[in-house]
Residue, then its C-alpha position, 0 to 999 in steps of 0.5 A: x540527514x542520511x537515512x536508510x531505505x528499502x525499494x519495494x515493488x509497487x503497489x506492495x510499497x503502498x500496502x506496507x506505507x499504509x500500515x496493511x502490509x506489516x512484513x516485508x520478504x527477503x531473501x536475506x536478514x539484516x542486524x539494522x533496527x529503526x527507522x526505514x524510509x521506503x522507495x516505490x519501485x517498479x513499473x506500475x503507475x496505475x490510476x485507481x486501484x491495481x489488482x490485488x488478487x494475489x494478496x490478503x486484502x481482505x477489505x478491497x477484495x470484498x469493495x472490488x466484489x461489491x464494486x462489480x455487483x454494482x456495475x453488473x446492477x447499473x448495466x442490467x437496469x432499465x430504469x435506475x441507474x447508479x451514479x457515477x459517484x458510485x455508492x457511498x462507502x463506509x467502513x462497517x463497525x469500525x470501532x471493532x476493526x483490526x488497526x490493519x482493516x481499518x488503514x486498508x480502508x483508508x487508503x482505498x478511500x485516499x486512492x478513490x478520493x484521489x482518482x475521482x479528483x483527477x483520474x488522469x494523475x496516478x495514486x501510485x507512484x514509482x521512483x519515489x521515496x513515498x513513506x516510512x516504517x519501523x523495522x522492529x525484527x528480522x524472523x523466519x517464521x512470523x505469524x502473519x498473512x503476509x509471511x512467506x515460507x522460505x524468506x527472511x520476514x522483516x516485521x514493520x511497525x509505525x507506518x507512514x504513508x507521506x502526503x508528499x513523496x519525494x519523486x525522481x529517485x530511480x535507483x537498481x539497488x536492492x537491500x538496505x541503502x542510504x539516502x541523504x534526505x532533503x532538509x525542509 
């Protein structure tokens, strides 16, 4: 089955497969609407979380934060240490969280959960086709935090982020492109 694809730089692809990142910058628009399988590009196969600094992750940046005053805590102890489990987790009210909130938490669960099973194998992976999304519009002036001033902002929807990626697919094509999927 042929299906259309977008490369996105990692670990921005994993954001929008997870359902946190609901638009994708462009500098171009597209008429295509539907299904849109997305490719992990780039050059980043990191264990545990990559910095996201830069971006409105307002979950992680507040784990990160509380992750170092943790850290800074186990080093400046003299008899109680922290385990390297690390605390315990938990999404705060979750039942009162944005949809956006709520899949950010998971996939910093699925990435953790991940590396404290095999921290040697990475979460992120490139040249892989790793999930899929809907493109419902192309604006130039959408309302979120991800939007950028200047660019075409394709709105997404209905993410899926695959159990299964479908790895070994180097490509140096930008834009929409057809992939001809495997059947199962």
């Amino acid at each position: 089955m042929e299906v259309n694809c977008l490369s996105v730089p990692n670990p921005l692809s994993y954001l929008i497969c997870a359902g946190v990142k609901d638009v994708e910058n462009r500098g171009f628009g597209t008429d295509y609407r539907g299904p849109l399988y997305i490719h992990s590009s780039g050059r980043y196969a990191l264990r545990g979380m990559p910095p996201l600094d830069d971006y409105p992750v307002p979950v992680i940046h507040e784990f990160n934060e509380l992750l170092s005053s943790i850290q800074e805590m186990d080093r400046n102890s003299r008899f109680i240490g922290i385990a390297d489990a690390g605390a315990h987790v938990i999404l705060k009210n979750e039942d009162t969280q944005s949809d956006r909130a709520v899949n950010e938490y998971a996939l910093l669960s699925d990435v953790y959960s991940h590396y404290r099973e095999n921290p040697r194998k990475p979460y992120f992976l490139v040249n892989a086709m790793i999930g899929k999304v809907t493109l419902v519009d192309v604006k130039q002036n959408a309302k979120s935090d991800w939007a950028e001033e200047g660019y075409h902002h394709w709105l997404l929807d209905d993410a899926v982020l695959f159990s299964e990626p479908i790895t070994g697919l180097r490509t140096t094509r930008t834009g929409l492109w057809k992939y001809d999927l495997p059947e199962d």
